[in-house]
C-alpha positions as YAML, in Angstrom:
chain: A
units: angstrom
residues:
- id: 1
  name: UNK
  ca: [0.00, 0.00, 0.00]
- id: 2
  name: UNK
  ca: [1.58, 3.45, -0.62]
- id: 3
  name: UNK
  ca: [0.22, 6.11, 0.51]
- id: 4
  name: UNK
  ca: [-0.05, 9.89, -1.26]
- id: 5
  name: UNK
  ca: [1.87, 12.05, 0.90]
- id: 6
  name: UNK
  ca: [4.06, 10.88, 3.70]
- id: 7
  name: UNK
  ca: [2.10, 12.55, 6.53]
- id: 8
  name: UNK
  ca: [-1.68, 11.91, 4.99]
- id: 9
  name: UNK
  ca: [-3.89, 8.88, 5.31]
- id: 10
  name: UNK
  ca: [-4.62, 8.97, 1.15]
- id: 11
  name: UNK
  ca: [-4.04, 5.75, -0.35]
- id: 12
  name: UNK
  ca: [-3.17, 5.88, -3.75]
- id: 13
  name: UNK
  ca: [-2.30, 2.20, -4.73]
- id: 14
  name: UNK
  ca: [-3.20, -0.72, -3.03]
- id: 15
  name: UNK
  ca: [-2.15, -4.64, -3.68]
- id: 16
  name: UNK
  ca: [-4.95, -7.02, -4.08]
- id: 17
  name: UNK
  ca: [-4.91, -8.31, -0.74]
- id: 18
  name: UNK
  ca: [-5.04, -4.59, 0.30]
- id: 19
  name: UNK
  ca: [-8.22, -4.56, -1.99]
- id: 20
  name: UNK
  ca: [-9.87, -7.28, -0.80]
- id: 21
  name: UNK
  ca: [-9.37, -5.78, 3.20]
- id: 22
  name: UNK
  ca: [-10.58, -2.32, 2.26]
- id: 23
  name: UNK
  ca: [-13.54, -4.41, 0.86]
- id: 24
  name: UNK
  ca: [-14.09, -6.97, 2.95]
- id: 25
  name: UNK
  ca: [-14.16, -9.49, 0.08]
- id: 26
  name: UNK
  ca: [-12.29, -12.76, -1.31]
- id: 27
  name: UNK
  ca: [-9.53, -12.23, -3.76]
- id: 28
  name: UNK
  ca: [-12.01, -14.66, -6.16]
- id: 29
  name: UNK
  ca: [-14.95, -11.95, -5.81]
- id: 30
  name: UNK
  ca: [-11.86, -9.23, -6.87]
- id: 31
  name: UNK
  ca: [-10.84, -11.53, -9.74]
- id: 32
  name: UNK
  ca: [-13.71, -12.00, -10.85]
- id: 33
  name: UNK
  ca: [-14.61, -7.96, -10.97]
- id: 34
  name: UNK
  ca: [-11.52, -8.00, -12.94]
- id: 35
  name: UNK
  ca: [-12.59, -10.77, -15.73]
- id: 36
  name: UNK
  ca: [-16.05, -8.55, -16.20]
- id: 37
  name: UNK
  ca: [-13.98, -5.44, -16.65]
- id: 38
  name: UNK
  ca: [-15.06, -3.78, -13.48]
- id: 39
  name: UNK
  ca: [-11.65, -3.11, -12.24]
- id: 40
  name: UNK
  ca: [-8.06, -2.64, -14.18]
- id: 41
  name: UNK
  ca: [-5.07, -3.41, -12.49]
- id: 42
  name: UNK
  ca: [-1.47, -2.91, -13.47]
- id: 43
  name: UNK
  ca: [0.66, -5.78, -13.54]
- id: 44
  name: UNK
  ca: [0.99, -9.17, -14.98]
- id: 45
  name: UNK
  ca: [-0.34, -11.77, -13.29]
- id: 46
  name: UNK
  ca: [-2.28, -11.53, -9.72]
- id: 47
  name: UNK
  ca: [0.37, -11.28, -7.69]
- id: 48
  name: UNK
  ca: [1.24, -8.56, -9.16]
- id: 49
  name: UNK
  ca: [-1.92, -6.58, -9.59]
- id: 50
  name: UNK
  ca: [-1.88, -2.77, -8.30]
- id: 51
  name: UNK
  ca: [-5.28, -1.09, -7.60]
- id: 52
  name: UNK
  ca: [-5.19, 2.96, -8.06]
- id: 53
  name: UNK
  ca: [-7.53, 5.46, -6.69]
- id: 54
  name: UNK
  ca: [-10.31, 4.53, -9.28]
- id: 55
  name: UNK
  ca: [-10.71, 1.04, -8.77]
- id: 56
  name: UNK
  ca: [-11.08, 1.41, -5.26]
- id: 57
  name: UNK
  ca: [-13.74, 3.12, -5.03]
- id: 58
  name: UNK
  ca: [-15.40, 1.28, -8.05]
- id: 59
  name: UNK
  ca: [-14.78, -1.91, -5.92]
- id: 60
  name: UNK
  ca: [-16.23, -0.20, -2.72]
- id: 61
  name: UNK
  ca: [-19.21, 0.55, -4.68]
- id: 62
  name: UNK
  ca: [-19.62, -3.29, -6.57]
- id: 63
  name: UNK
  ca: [-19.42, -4.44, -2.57]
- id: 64
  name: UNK
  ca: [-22.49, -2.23, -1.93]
- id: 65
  name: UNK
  ca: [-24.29, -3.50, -5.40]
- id: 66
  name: UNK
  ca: [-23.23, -7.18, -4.26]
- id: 67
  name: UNK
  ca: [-23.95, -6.70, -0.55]
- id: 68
  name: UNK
  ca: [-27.22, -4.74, -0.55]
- id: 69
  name: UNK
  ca: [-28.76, -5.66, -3.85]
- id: 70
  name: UNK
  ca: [-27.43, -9.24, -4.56]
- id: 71
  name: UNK
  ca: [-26.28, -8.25, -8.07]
- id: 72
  name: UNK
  ca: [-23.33, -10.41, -9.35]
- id: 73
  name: UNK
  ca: [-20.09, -9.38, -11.29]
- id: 74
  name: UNK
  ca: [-21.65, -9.42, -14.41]
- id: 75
  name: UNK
  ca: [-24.57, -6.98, -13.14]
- id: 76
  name: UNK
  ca: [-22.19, -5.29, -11.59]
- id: 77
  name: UNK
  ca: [-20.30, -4.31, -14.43]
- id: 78
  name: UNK
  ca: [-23.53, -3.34, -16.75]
- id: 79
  name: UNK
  ca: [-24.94, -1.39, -13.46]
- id: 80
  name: UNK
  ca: [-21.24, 0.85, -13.13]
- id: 81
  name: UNK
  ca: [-20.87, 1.08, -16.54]
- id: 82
  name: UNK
  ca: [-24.52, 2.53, -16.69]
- id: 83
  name: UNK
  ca: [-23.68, 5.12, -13.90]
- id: 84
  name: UNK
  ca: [-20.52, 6.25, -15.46]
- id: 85
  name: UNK
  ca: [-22.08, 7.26, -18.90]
- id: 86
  name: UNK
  ca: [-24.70, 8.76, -16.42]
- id: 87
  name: UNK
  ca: [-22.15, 10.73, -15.17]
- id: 88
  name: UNK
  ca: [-20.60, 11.51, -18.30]
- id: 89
  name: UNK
  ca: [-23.48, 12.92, -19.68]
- id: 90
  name: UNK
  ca: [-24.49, 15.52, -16.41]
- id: 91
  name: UNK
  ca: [-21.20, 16.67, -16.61]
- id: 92
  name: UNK
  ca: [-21.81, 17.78, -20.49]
- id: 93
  name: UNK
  ca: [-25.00, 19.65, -18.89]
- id: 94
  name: UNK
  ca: [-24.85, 23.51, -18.62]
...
């Protein structure tokens, strides 16, 4: 995990095990995020995978979709990508 700034609590990049603690989830439930396209991490192969500041939160909020609604990674994935060209578009709005 390395943080921002030496003296603030900003996490920039996080390992998957890092991930899966800030989430409370199973590395398989992260994986599997990843093979729908939910998340992007560098690196090779899963030992290697780093999370930046995007994909945590996107994996905070597929915990809340998975935790309070039930959806699965596939929903997941068509429900964030759904709010992001939501977002997109208010932010073309006068």
């Amino acid at each position: 995990m390395r943080k921002t700034e030496p003296d603030v609590d900003v996490v920039d990049i996080v390992s998957l095990q890092d991930l899966c603690r800030f989430c409370q989830a199973d590395e398989a439930w992260v994986v599997e995020l990843v093979e729908h396209g939910v998340l992007n991490p560098s690196g090779t192969t899963i030992q290697s995978w780093r999370f930046r500041g995007l994909s945590i939160v996107r994996a905070k909020k597929a915990r809340r979709l998975n935790q309070d609604l039930g959806i699965n990674a596939a929903g997941i994935a068509m429900v964030l990508d759904l709010l992001d060209q939501r977002d997109a578009i208010l932010r073309k709005l006068p």
